[in-house]
DSSP file (Angstrom, degrees, kcal/mol; ACC not computed):
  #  RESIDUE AA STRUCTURE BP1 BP2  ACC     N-H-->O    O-->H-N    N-H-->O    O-->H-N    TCO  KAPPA ALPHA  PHI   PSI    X-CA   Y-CA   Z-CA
    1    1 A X     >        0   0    0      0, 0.0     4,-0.7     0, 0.0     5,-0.1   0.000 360.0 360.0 360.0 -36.8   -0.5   24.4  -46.1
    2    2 A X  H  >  +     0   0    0      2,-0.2     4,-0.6     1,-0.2     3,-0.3   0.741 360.0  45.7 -85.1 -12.1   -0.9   27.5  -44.2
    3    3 A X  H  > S+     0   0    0      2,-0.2     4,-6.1     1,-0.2     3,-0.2   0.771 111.0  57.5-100.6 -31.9   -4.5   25.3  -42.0
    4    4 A X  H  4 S+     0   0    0      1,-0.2    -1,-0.2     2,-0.2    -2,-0.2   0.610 110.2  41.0 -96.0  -7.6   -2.0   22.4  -41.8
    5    5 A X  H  < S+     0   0    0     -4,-0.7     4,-0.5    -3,-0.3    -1,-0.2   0.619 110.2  55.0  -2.1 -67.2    0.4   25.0  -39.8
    6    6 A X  H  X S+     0   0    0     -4,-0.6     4,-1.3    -3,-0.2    -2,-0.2   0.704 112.0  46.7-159.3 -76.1   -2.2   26.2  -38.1
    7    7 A X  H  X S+     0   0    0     -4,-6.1     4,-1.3     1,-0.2    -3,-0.1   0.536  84.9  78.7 -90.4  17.8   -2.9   22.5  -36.9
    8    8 A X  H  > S+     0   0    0      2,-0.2     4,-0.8     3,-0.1    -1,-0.2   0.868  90.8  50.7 -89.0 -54.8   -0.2   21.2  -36.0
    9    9 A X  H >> S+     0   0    0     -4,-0.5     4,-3.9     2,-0.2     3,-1.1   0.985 106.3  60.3 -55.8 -51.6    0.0   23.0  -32.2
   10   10 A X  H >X S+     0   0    0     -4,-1.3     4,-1.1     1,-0.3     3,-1.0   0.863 102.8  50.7 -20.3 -78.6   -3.3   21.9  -31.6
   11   11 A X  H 3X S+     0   0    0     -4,-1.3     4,-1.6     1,-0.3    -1,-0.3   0.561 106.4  52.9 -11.2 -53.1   -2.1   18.7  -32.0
   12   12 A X  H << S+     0   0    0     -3,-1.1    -1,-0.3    -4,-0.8     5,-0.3   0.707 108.9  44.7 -89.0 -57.8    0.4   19.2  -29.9
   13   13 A X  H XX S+     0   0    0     -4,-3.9     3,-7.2    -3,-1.0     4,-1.9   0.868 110.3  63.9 -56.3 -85.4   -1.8   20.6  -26.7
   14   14 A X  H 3X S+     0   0    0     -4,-1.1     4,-2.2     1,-0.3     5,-0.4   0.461 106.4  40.0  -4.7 -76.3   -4.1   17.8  -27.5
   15   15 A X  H 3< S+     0   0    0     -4,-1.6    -1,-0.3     1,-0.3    -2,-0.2   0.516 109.3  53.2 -77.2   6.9   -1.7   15.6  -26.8
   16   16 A X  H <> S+     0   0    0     -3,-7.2     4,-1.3    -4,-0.1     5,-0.3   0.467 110.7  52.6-106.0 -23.8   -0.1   17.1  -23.9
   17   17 A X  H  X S+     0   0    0     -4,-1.9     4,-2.8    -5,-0.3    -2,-0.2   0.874 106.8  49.8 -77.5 -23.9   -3.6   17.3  -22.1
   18   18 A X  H  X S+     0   0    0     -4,-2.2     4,-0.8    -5,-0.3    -1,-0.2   0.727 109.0  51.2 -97.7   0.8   -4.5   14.1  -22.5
   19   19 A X  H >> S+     0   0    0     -5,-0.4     4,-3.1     2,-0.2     3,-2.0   0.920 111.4  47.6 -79.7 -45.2   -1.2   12.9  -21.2
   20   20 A X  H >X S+     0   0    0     -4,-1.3     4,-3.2     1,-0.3     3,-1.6   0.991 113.2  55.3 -44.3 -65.3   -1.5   15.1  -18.0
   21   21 A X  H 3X S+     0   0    0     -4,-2.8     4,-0.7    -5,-0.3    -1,-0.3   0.392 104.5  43.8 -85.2  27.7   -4.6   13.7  -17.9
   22   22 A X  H << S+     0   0    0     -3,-2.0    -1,-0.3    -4,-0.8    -2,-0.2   0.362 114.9  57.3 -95.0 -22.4   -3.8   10.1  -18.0
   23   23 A X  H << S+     0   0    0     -4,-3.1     4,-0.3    -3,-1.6    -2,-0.2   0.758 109.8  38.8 -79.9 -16.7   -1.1   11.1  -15.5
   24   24 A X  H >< S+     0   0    0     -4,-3.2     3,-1.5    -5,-0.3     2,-0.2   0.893 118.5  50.2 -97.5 -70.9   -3.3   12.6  -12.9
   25   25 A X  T 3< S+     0   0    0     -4,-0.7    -2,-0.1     1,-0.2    -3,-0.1   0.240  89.6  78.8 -54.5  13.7   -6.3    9.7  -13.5
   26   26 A X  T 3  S-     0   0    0     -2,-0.2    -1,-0.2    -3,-0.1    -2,-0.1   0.740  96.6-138.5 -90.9 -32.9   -3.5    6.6  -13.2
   27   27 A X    <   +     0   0    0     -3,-1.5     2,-0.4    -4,-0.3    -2,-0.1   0.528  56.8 140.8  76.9  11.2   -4.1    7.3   -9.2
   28   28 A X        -     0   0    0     -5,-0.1     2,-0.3    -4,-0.1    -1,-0.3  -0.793  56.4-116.3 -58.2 126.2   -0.2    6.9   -9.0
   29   29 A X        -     0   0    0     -2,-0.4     3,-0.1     1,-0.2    -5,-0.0  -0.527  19.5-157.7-106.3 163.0    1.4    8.9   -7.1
   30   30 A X  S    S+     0   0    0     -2,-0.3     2,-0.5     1,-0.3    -1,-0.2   0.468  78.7  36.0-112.9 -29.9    3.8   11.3   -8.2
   31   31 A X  S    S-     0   0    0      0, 0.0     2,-0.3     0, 0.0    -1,-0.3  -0.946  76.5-147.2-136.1 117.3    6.0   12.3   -5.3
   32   32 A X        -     0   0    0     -2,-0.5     2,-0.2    -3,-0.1    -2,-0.1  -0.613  16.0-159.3 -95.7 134.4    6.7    9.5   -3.2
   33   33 A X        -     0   0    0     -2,-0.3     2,-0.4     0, 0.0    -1,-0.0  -0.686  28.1 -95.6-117.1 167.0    7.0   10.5    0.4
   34   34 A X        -     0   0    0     -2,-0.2     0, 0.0     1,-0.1     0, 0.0  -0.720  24.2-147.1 -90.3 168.8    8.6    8.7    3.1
   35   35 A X  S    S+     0   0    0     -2,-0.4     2,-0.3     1,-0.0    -1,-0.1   0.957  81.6  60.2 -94.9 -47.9    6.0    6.5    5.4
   36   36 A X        +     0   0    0      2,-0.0     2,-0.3     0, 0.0    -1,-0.0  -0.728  57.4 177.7-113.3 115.6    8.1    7.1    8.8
   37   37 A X        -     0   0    0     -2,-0.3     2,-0.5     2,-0.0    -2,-0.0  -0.970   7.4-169.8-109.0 138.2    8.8   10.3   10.3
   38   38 A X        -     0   0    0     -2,-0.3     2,-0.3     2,-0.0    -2,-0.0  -0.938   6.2-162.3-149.0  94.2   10.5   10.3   13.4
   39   39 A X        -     0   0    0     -2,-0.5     2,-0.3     0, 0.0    -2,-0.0  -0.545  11.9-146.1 -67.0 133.8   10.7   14.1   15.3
   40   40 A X        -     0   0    0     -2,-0.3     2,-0.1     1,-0.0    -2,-0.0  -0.855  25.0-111.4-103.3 167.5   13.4   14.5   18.0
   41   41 A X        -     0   0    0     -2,-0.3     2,-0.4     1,-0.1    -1,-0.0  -0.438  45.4-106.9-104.1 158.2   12.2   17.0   21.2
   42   42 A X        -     0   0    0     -2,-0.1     2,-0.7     1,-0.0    -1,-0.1  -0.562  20.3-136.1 -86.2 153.8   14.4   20.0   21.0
   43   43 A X    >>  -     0   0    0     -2,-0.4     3,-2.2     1,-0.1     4,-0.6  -0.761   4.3-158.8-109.0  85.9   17.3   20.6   23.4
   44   44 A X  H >> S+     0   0    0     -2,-0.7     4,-4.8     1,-0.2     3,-0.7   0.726  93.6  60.8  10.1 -58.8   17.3   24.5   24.6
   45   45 A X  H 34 S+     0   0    0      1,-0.3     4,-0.5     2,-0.2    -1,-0.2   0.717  98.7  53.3 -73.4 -25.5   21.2   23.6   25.6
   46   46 A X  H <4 S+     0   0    0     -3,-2.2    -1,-0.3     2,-0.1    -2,-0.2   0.779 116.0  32.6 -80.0 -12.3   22.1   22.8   22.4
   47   47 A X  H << S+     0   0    0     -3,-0.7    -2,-0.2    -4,-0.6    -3,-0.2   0.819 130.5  28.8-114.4 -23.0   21.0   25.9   20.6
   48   48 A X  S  < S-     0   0    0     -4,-4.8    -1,-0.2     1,-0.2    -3,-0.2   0.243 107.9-100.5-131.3  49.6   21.6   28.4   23.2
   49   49 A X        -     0   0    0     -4,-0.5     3,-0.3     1,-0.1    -1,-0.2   0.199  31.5 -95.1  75.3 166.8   24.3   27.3   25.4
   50   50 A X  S    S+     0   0    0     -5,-0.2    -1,-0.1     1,-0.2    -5,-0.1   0.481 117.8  54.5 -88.4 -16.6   24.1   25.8   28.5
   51   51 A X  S    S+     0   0    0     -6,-0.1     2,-0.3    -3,-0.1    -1,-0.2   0.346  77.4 115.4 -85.5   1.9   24.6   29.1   30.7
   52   52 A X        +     0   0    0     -3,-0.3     2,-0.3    -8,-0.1    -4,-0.1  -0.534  40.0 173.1 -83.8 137.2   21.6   31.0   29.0
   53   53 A X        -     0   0    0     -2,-0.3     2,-0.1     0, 0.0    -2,-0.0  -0.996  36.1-111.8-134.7 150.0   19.2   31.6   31.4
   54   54 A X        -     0   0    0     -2,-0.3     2,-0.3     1,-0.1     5,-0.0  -0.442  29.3-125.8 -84.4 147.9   16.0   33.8   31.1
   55   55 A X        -     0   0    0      1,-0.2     4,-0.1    -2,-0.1    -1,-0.1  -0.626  21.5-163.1 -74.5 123.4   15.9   37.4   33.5
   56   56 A X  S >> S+     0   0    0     -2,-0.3     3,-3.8     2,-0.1     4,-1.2   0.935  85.6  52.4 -73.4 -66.5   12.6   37.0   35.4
   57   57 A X  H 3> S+     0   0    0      1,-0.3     4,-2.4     2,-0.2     5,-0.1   0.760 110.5  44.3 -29.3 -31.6   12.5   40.6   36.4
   58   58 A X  H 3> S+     0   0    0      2,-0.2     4,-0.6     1,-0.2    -1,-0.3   0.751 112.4  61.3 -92.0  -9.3   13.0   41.9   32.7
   59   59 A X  H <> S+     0   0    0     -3,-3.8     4,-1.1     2,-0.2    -2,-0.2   0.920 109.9  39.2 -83.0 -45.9   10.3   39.0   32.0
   60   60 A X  H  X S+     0   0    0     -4,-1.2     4,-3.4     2,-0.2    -2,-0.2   0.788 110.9  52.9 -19.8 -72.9    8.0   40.7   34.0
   61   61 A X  H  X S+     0   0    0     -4,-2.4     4,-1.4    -5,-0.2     5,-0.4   0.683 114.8  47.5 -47.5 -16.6    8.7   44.4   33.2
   62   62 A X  H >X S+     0   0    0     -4,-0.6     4,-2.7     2,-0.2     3,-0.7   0.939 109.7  51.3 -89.6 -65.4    8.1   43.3   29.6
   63   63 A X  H 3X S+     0   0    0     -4,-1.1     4,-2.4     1,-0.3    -2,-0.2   0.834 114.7  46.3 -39.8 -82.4    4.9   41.4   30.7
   64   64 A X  H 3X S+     0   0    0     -4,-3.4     4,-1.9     2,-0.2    -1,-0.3   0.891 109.7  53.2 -23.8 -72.0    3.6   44.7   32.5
   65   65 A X  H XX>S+     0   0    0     -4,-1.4     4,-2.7    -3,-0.7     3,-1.1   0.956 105.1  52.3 -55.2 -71.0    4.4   46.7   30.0
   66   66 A X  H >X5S+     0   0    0     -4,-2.7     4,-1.7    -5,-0.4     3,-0.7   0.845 108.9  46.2 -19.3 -97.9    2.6   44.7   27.8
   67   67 A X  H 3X5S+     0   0    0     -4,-2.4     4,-2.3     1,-0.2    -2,-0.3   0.794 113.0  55.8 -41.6 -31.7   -0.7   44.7   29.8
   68   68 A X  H <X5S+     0   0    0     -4,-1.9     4,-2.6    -3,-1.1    -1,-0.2   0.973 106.4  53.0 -64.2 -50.3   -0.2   49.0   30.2
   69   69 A X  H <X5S+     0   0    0     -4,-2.7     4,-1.8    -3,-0.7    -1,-0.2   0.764 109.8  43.3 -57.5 -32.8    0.0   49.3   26.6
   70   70 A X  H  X<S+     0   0    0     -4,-1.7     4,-0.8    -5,-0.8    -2,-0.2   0.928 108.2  62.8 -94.2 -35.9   -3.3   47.4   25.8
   71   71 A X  H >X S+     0   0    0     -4,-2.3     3,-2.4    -5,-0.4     4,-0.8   0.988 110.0  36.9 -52.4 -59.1   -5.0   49.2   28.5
   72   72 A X  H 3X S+     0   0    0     -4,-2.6     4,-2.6     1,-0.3     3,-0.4   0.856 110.3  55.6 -78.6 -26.7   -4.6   52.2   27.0
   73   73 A X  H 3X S+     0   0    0     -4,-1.8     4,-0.6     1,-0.2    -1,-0.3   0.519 111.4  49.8 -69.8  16.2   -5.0   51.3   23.7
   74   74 A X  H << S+     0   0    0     -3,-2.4    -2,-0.2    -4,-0.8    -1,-0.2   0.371 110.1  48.9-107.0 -19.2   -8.4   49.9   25.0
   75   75 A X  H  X S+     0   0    0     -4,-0.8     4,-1.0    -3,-0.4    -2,-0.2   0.735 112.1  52.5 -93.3 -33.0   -9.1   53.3   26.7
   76   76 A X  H >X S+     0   0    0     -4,-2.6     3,-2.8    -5,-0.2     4,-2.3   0.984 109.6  52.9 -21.9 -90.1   -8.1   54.9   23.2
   77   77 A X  H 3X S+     0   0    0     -4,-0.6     4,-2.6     1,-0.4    -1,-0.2   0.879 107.0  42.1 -24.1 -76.0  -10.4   52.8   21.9
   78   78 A X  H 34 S+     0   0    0      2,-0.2    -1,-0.4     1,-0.2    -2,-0.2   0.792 106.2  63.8 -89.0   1.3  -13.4   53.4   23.7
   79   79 A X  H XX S+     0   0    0     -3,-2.8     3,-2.9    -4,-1.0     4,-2.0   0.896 106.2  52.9 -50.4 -61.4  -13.0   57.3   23.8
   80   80 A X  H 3X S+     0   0    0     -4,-2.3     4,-2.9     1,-0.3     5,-0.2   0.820 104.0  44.9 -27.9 -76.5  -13.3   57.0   20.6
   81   81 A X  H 3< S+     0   0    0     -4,-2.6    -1,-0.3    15,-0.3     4,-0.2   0.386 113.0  53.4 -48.1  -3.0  -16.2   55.2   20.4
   82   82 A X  H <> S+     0   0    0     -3,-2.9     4,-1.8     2,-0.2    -2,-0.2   0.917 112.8  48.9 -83.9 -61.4  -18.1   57.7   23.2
   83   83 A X  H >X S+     0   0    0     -4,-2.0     3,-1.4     1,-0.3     4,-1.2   0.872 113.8  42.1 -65.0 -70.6  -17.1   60.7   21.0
   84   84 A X  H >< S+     0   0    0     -4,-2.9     3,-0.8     1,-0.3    -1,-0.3   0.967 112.3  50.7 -75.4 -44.3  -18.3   59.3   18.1
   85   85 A X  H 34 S+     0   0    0     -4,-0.2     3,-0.4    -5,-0.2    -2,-0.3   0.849 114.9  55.3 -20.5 -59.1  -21.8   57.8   19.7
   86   86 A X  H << S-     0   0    0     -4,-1.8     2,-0.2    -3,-1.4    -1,-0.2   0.784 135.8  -5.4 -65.8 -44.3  -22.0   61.5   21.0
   87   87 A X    <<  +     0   0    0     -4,-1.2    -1,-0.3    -3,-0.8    -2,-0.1  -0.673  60.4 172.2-158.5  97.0  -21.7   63.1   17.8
   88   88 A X  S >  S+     0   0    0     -3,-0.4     3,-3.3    -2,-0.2    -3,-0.1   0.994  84.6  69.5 -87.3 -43.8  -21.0   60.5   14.4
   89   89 A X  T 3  S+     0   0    0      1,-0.4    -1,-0.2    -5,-0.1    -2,-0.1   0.907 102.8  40.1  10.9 -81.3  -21.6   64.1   12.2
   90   90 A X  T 3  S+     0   0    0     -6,-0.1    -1,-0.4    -7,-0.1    -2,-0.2   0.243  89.6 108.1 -79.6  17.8  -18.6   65.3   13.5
   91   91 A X    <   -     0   0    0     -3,-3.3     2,-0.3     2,-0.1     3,-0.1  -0.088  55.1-157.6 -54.0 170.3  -16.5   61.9   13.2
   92   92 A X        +     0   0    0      1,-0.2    -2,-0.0     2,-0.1     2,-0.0  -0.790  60.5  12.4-138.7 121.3  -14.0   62.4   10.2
   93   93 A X  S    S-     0   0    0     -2,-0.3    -1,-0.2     2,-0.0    -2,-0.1  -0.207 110.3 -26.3 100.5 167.7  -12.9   58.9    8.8
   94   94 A X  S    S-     0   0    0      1,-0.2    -2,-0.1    -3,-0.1     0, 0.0  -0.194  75.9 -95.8 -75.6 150.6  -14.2   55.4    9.3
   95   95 A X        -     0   0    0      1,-0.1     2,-0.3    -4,-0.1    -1,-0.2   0.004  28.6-113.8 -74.7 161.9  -15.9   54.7   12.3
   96   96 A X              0   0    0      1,-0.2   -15,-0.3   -16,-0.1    -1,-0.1   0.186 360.0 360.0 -83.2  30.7  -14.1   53.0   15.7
   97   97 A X              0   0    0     -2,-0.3    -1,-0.2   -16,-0.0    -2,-0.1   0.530 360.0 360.0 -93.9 360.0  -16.0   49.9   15.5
């Protein structure tokens, strides 16, 4: 009784694998999509009014700023790498490559 128990989930996978895998190896497919997709271009006016305009000047400053900040993390950067070339001994922590 207790083997017949016992086999009865077996059974059970068994037959839920070989269903899967009659579903996967039927080469229907399973989610039907639609064939036609049709994008429209976005309209700017619609989503952020028709008065928004972008600040050039602040577009700029930002833009600058931007390029100041990567120079100097780039001058950072390659101190870093002098110091440790100069002396890797005295480095503490992973190297700046």
């Amino acid at each position: 009784m207790r083997y017949l128990l016992l086999l009865l989930p077996a059974i059970a996978l068994t037959a839920a694998f070989q269903y899967v895998k009659h579903e996967i190896t039927s080469g229907r497919p399973i989610v039907s999509l639609p064939q036609a997709v049709t994008l429209t271009p976005v309209d700017p006016d619609k989503i952020l009014g028709t008065g928004f305009k972008f600040d050039e000047r602040e577009m700029q400053r930002l833009n600058a700023q931007n390029i100041v900040n990567q120079n100097r993390l780039f001058n950072q950067k390659m101190e870093d790498m002098r110091n440790y070339a100069r002396n890797p001994a005295g480095w503490h922590g992973a190297p700046p490559f």
